[in-house]
NUVEXPA-568565 format. One record per residue (C-alpha): residue number from 0; residue in three letters; y negated, x, z. Coordinates in steps of 0.2 Angstrom, whole numbers, padded with zeros to 4 digits. Each point is the difference from the previous one (the first is absolute). Layout:
% NUVEXPA-568565
    i   aa     c2     c1     c3
  NUM  Ala      Y      X      Z
...
END
This chain:
% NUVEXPA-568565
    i   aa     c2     c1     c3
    0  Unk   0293   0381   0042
    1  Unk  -0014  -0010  -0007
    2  Unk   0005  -0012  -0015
    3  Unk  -0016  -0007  -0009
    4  Unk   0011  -0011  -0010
    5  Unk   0009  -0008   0012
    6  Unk  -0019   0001   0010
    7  Unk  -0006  -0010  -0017
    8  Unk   0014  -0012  -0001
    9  Unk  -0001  -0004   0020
   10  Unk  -0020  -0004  -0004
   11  Unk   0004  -0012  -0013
   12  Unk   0012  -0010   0009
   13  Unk  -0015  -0002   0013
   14  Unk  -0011  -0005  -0011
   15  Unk   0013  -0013  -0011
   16  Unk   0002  -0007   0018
   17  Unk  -0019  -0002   0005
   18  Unk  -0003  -0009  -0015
   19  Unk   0014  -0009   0000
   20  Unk  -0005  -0007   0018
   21  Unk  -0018   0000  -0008
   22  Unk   0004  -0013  -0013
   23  Unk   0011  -0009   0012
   24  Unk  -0014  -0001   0012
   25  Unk  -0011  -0007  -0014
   26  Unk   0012  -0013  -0005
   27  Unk   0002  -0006   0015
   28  Unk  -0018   0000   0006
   29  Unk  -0005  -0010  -0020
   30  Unk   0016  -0014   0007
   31  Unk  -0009  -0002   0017
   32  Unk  -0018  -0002  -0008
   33  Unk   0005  -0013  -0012
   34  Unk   0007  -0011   0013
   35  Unk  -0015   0005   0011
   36  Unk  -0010  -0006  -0014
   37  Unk   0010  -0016  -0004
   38  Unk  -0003  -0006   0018
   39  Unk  -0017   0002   0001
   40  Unk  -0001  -0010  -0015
   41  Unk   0011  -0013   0006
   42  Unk  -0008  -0002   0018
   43  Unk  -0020   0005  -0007
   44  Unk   0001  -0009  -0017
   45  Unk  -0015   0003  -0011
   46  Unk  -0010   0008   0015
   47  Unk   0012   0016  -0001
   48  Unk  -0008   0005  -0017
   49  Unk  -0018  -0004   0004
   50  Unk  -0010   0014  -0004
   51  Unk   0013   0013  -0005
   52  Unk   0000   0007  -0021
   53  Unk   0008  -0013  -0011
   54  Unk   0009   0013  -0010
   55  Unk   0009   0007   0016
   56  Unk   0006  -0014   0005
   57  Unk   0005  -0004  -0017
   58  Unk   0008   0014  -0001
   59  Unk   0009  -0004   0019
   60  Unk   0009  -0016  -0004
   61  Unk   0007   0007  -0018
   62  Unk   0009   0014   0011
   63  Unk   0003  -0013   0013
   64  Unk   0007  -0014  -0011
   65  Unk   0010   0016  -0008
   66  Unk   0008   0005   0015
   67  Unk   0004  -0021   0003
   68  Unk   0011   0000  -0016
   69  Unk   0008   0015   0004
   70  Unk   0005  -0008   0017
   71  Unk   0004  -0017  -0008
   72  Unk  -0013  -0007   0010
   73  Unk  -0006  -0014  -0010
   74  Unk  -0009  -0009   0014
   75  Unk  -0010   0014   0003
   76  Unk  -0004   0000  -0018
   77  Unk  -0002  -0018  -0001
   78  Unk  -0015   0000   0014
   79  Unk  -0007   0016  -0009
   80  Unk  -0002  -0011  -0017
   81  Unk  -0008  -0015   0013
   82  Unk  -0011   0011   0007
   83  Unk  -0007   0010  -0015
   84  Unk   0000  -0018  -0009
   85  Unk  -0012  -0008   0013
   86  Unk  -0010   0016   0008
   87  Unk   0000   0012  -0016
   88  Unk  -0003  -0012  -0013
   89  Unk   0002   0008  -0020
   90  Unk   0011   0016   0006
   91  Unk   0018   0000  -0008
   92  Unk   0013   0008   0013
   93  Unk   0010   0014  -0009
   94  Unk   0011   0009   0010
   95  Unk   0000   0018   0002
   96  Unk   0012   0007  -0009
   97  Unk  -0002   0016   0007
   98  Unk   0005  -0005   0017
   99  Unk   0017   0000  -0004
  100  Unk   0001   0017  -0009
  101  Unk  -0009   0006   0018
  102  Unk   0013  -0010   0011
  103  Unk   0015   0008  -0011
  104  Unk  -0005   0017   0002
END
């Protein structure tokens, strides 16, 4: 016999799962961009941000150095301040306080 309830639960628990691996997915995919990102910063230097929107990559190194001080990985964080300091002159690092609320969840 046909139970739409248990039918209805069972179709929850499918979906709780996808997203569950859906957010896991997305955490881990934002992780390996930032360290993606932070070596072609290292290795290209100011050529790695010609040409691109200001604001986006703004935007990119307050979620990187985010992610860094979450990590404890202050030489990570130390290059990002050198490197904003001599190829992004006048913009203020703030790290993303979001990134941690998205990590956590």
């Amino acid at each position: 016999m046909y139970d739409e309830e248990e039918d209805d639960d069972y179709q929850e628990e499918i979906a709780n799962e996808l997203k569950k691996k859906i957010i896991e997915r997305s955490k881990k995919e934002f992780v390996a961009g930032c360290y993606d990102a932070y070596e072609m910063l290292s290795t290209k230097g100011g050529e790695a941000i010609q040409g691109t929107n200001p604001k986006h990559i703004q935007t990119a190194i307050n979620r990187m150095m985010a992610l860094f001080v979450i990590k404890e990985e202050y030489e990570r964080c130390q290059f990002l301040k050198s490197f904003v300091d001599k190829h992004m002159p006048g913009f203020e690092i703030s790290p993303d306080v979001s990134v941690e609320k998205e990590l956590s969840l």
